[in-house]
C-alpha positions in Angstrom: 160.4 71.5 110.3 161.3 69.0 107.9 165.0 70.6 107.1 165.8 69.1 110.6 166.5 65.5 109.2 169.5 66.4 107.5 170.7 66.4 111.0 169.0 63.1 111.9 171.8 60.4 110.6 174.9 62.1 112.8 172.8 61.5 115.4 172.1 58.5 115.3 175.7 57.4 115.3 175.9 57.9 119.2 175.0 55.5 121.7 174.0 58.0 124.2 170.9 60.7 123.9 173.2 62.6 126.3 176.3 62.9 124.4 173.9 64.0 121.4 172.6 66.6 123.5 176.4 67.6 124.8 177.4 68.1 121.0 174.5 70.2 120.1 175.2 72.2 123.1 178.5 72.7 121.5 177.4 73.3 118.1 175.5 76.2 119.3 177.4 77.9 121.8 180.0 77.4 118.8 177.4 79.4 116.9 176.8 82.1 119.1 180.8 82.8 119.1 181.1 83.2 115.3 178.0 85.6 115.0 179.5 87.7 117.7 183.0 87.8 116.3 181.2 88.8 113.0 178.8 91.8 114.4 181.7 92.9 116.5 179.4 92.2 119.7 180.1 94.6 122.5 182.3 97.3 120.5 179.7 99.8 120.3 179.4 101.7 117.7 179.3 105.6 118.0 175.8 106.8 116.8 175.7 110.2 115.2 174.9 113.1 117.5 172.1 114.7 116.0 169.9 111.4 115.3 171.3 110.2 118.9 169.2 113.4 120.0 166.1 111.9 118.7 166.5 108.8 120.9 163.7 108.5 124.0 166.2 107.2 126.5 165.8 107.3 130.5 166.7 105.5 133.7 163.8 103.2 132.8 164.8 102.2 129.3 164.0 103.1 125.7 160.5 103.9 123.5 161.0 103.0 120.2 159.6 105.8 118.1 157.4 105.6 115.4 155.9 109.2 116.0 158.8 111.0 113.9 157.8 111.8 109.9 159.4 109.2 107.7 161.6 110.7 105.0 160.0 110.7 101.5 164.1 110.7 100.2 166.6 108.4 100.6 169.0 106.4 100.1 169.6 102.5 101.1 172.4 100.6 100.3 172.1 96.7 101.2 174.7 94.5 101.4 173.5 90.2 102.0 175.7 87.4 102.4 174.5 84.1 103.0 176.9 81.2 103.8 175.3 78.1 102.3 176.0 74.6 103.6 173.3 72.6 101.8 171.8 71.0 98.7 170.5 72.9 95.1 167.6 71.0 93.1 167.1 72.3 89.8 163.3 71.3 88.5 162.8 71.7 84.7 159.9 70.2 81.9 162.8 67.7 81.2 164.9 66.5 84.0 165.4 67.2 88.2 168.9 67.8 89.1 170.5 67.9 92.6 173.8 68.8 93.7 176.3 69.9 96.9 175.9 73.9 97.3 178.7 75.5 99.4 179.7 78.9 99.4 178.2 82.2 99.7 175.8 83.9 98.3 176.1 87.4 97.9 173.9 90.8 96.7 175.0 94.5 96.9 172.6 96.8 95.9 171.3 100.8 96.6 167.8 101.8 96.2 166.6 105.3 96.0 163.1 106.9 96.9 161.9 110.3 96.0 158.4 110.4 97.0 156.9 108.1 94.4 159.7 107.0 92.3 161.8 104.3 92.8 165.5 102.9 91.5 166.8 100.2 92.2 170.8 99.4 91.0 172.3 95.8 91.0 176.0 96.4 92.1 177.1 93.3 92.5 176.2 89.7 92.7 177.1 86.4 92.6 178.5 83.0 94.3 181.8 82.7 96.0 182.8 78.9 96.3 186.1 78.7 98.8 189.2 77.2 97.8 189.4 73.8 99.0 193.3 74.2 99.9 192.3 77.3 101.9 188.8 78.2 103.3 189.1 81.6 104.0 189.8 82.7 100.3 187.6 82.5 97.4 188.5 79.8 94.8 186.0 81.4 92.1 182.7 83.5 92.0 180.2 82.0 89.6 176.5 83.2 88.9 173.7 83.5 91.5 172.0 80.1 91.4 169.3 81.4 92.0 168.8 84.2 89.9 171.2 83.5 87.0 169.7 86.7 85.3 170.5 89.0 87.0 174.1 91.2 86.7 175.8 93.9 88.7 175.0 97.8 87.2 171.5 96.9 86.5 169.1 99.5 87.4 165.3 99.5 87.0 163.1 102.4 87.8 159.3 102.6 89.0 156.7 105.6 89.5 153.4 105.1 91.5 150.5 106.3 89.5 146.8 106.1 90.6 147.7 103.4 92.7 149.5 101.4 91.0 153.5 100.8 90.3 154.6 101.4 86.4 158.1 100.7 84.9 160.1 104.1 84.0 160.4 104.5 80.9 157.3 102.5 80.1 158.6 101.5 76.7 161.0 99.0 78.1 159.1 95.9 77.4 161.5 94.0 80.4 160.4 96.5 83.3 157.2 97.0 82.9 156.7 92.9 83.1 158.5 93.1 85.9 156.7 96.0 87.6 153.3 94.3 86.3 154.8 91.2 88.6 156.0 93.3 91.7 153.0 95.8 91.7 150.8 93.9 94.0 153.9 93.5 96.1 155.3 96.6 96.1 154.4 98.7 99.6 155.4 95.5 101.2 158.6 95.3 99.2 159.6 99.0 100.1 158.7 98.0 104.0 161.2 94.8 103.8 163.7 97.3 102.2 163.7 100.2 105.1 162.5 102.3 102.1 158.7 102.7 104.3 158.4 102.2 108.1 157.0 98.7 109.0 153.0 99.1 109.9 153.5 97.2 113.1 155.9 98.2 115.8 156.5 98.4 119.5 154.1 100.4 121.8 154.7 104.0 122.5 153.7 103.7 126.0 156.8 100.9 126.8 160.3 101.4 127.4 162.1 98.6 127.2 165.8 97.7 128.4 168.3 95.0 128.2 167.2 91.7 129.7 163.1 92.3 128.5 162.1 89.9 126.2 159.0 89.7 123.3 157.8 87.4 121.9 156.7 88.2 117.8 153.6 85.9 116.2 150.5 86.0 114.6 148.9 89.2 113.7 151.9 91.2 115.2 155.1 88.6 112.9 154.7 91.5 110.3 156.9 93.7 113.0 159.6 91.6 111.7 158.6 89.4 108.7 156.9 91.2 106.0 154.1 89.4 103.2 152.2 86.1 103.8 154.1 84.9 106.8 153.4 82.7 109.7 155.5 81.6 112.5 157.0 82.6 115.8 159.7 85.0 116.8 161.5 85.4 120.1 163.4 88.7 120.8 165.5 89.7 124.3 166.6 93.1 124.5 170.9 92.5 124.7 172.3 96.2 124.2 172.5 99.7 121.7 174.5 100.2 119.0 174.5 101.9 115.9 174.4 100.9 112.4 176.0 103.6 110.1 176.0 106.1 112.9 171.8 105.2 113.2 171.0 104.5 117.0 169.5 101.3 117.2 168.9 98.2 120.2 170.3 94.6 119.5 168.1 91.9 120.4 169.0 88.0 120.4 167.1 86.4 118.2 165.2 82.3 118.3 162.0 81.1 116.0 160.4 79.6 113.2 159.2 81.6 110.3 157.3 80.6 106.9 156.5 83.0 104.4 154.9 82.7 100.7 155.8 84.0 97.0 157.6 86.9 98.4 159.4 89.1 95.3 162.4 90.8 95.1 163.2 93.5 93.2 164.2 91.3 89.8 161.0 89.4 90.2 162.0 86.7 91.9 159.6 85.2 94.1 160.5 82.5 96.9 158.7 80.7 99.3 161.1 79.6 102.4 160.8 77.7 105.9 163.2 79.2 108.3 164.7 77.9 111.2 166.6 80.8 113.5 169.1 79.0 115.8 170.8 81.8 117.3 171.5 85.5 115.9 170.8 88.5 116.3 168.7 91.7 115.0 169.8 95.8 114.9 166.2 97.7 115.2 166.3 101.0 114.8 165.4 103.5 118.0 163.7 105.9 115.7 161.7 104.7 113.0 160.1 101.4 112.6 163.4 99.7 110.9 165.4 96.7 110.9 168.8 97.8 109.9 171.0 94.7 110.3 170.7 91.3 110.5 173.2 88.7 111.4 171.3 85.0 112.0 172.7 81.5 111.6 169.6 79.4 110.0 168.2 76.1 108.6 166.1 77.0 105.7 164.3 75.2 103.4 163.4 77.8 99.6 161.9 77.4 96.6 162.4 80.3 94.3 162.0 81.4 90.7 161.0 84.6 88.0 157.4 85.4 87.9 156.3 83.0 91.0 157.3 79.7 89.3 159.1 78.5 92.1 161.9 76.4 90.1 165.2 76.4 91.9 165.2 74.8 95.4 168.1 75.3 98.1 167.8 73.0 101.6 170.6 73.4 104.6 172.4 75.6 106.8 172.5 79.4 106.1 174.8 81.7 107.5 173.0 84.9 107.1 174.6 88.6 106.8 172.0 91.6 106.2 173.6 95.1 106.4 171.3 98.3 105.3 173.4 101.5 105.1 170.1 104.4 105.4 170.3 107.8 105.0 167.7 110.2 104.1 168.3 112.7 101.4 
């Protein structure tokens, strides 16, 4: 992928292919460490006992169920961080700007589902830049660069009707834009939220246990990557957890993914090349959901309101997903 040549020049600087090679090993392993100390790899979290009861578990390993009715009500909370180490290009009518983007990234919001109705609330968001003098505290927290609009306590509401996703009210001229945008988008957006099971999953017929591996592409990447993706995904089977008391199985994580004019909730749609180095992915045990992610990443967006892809972000991306689900 073409992010890859930021990387080219500090490489150059050796004489020797092998010391290159010795300091990427490094960089990795280095990489591996930091996502571990940050999921708390190996503490094993306690899984509730009644959804622990709905688990397949034997000798032979685990099914991951998708047989079990899907709640129509619920709750998800979601929680991203993404530690930027990378460029911001700014394209306008009048002039192209570029400058340095470090800092994180950072989106808190709940969504709520009662059959076909939909809220989704902005709690917080923003951009922490650290403090030069110290790292590990925040210096100041400006806007999201890229999605300057939007501000936490923000809630929008939609209603499915014949088919098709309105605003609620539909007097308020701003949501029902934005639901005209998202309609077309919108079962796949509940699907990348752990509001709907995903449509593709693991057989019923396999049980799986630590050390099996899969490998995630073509017609079966929307397991993992929902909307007009492409790409290739490699899972191994590490260990079980749980995720807000949800039983779920962590799997390392390596691949390449591209996906096109995927929306978010506030209408901002971004096309991105992604990179996964190292990471790792908390799937639940009994229904078709990815609960957590924790990946480190070289990614490559373009995003912006309404699919006019305006704001562009290239580098290295720390990447935090947390989803907090309960039914109702």
């Amino acid at each position: 992928m073409k992010t890859h040549l930021i990387l080219i020049p500090a490489l150059l600087a050796f004489s020797s292919c092998d010391k290159a090679k010795e300091l990427a090993e490094q960089a990795t392993s280095a990489a591996k460490e930091q996502i571990a100390a940050r999921t708390g790899a190996g503490e094993g979290a306690k899984a509730d006992a009644e959804l622990q009861k709905l688990v397949d578990q034997s000798a032979d390993g685990v099914i991951f169920r998708k047989d079990l009715p899907f709640p129509s009500q619920l709750e998800v909370r979601s929680t991203r961080r993404e530690k930027w180490s990378g460029r911001l290009i700014r394209q306008s009518a009048i002039e192209r700007t570029s400058e340095a983007l470090q800092g994180t990234r950072i989106s808190v919001s709940k969504l709520e589902r009662a059959g076909n109705q939909i809220r989704h609330t902005i709690e917080e968001t923003g951009f922490s830049i650290p403090s030069a003098e110290d790292p590990e505290n925040v210096k100041q927290t400006l806007a999201d660069p890229f999605n300057s609009i939007s501000s936490g306590g923000k809630s929008s509401t939609f209603i499915k009707q014949e088919n098709t996703w309105r605003a609620e009210p539909p007097g308020d001229f701003r949501s029902a834009s934005l639901a005209q945008d998202l309609s077309p988008f919108f079962d796949a957006l509940l699907v990348e939220n752990a509001l709907a099971p995903r449509p593709l999953w693991f057989s019923n017929k396999k049980r799986f246990k630590p050390g099996d591996q899969l490998t995630v592409a073509g017609d079966s990447l929307p397991m993992l990557v929902t909307g007009d993706a492409s790409g290739s995904i490699k899972l191994t089977l590490e260990s079980f957890d749980a995720v807000d008391g949800h039983p779920c199985a962590v799997f390392s994580v390596t691949g390449d993914y591209s996906r096109k004019s995927f929306p978010d909730f506030e209408g901002i749609f971004t096309d991105e090349e992604v990179t996964i180095e190292s990471g790792k992915l908390w799937l639940s045990l009994i229904h078709p959901l990815i609960l957590r992610e924790e990946l480190e990443t070289v990614q490559t967006i373009k995003s912006g309101p309404g699919g006019s892809q305006s704001t562009r972000g290239q580098g290295s991306i720390q990447l935090s997903v947390n989803r907090s689900w309960k039914p109702l």
